[in-house]
N, C-alpha and C positions, 0 to 999 in steps of 0.2 A: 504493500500500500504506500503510495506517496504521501512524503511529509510536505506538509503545508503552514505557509505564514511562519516559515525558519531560515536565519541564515548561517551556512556554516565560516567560520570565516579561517578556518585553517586546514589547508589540504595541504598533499605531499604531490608535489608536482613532477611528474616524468623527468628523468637526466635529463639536464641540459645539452650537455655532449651530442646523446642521444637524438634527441630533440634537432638539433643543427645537424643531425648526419641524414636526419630523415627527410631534410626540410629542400636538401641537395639531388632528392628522389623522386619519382611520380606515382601516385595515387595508385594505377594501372600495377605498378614493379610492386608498391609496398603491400596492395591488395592478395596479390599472388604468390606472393614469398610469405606471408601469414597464413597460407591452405585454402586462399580463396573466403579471407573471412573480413569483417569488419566494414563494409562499405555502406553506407546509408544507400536508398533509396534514388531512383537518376532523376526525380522532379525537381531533386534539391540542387540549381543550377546558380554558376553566376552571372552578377548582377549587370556587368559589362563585361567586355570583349578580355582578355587579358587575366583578369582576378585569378590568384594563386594566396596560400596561405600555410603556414603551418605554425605549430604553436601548442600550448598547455591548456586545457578546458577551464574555464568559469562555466558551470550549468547551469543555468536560468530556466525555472520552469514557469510558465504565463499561464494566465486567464484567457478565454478569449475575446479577443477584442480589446487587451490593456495590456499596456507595457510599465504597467508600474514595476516590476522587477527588474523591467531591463536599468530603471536608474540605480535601483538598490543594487544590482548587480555593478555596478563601474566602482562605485568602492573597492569591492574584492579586488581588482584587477591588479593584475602586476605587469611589470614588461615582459612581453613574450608571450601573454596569455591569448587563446583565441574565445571569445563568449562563444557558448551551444546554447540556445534556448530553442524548446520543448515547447507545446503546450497541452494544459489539460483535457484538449476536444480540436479537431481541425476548426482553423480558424486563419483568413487571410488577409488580415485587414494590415495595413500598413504598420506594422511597430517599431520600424526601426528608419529614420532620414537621418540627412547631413547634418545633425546636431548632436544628436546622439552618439554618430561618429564622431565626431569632433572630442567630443566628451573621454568616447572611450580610448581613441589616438591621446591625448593629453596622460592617458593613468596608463601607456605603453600597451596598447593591447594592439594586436596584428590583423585582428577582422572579425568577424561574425558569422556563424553556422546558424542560419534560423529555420524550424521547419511551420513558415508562417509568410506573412507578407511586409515588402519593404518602398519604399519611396525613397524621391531625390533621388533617382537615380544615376540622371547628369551630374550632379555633384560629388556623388560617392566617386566618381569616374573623374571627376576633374582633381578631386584632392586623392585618390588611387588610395581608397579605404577598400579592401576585399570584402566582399559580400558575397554569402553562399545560401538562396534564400527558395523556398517551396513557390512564390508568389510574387508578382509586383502589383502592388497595387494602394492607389491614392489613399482610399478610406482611411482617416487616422481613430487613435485609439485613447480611451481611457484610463482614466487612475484611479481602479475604485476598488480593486481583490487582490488580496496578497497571494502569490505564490511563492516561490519557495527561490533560493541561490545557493549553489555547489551543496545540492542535493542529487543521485543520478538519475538520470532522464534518460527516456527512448524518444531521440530525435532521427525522422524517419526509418525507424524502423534498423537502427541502431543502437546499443546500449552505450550511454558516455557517463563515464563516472570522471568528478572533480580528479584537476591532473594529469587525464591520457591525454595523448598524443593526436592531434585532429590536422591531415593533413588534405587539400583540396586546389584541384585545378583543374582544366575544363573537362578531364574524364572523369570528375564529382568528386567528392568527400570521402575517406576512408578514416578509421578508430582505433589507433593503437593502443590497446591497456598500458596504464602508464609501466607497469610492473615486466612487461616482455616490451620495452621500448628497445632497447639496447639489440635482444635478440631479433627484432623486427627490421631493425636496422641492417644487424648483420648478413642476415639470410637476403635483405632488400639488393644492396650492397653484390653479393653475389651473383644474386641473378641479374643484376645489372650488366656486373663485367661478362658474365654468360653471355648476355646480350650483344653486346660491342661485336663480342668474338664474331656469330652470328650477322651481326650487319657486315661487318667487313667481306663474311665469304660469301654473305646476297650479292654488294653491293660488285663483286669480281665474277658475278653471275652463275655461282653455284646454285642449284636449283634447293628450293624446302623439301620436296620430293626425296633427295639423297642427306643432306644436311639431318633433316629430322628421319632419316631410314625407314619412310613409311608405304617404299614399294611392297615388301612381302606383304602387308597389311592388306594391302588395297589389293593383293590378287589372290590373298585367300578370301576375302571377300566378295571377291566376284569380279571384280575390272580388267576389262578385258582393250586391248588396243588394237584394233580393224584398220587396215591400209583401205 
């Protein structure tokens, strides 16, 4: 059951190390070097062309239709951190514009994972605040229900607890626990260099065919080649 009308105001935040080894990764690499786990939901898009992020979770869990947490939440914040808010029922009403930004840039925070809706969005793009947002839309919001700050949240249909690792660029959002940040790194890291290997012998026109050895496959399966 979620806690409600609490805030915690001390988490243990992912390595920092960690944290910078990941942030030098893509979504896509650190998604699949973790077993194919942790990625929210693909609604949850950025707000302009460009937006990338990575960073420490502040959870913000909402009302709907009020961002009064998201101010309570900017206290918490520290440099490096990225805000998750949650909300209690879908709901897409604008909660987050370029003041809010503004706010949360000033207490060092790197951007925002919302699975809600956000405005100002030429602004968030002119001062290069990352937004990663379910929604865009005008309608603004109230200050009337508490919810909750670095409590965990299932934001898009990922779990984020205060701390993990939230890394996001245009192939969406993915969740490292803060606790396997390091290891997520390193396995990332790896199949990165994998990778490299791999473009190089694409890019001298080795075929995927032989590179990934998936002829016997494909002819115990049935494919067959007709002149």
């Amino acid at each position: 059951m979620q806690e409600l009308g609490v805030v915690h105001t001390t988490i243990e935040r992912a390595d920092p190390h960690a944290v910078a080894r990941l942030s030098a990764l893509g979504v896509a690499t650190v998604h699949e070097a973790m077993g194919r786990l942790g990625l929210m939901r693909p609604y949850i898009r950025p707000v302009y062309p460009g937006a990338r992020l990575c960073g420490t979770a502040v959870t913000v869990l909402l009302q709907p239709g009020d961002n009064w947490m998201l101010h309570v939440a900017v206290e918490q914040v520290r440099p490096g951190d990225v805000v998750v808010a949650a909300c209690t029922t879908e709901s897409h009403d604008g909660f987050f514009g370029e003041l809010l930004a503004t706010s949360l840039r000033a207490r060092g925070a790197v951007g925002l994972v919302i699975d809600g809706g956000c405005r100002d969005i030429a602004d968030l793009e002119r001062i290069d605040f990352p937004v990663f947002s379910a929604a865009i839309h005008a309608r603004g919001t109230v200050k009337a229900t508490p919810g909750s700050v670095n409590v965990p949240v299932v934001c898009a249909n990922a779990r984020v607890d205060p701390g993990d690792v939230v890394l996001a660029d245009a192939d969406g959002v993915v969740v490292v626990p803060a606790a396997k940040a390091t290891e997520a790194a390193e396995a990332a890291e790896r199949r990165e260099a994998n990778e490299e290997v791999k473009r190089r012998r694409l890019a001298a026109g080795e075929l995927g065919l032989d590179i990934y050895q998936m002829r016997d496959d494909l002819r115990a399966h049935g494919l067959r080649y007709v002149d």
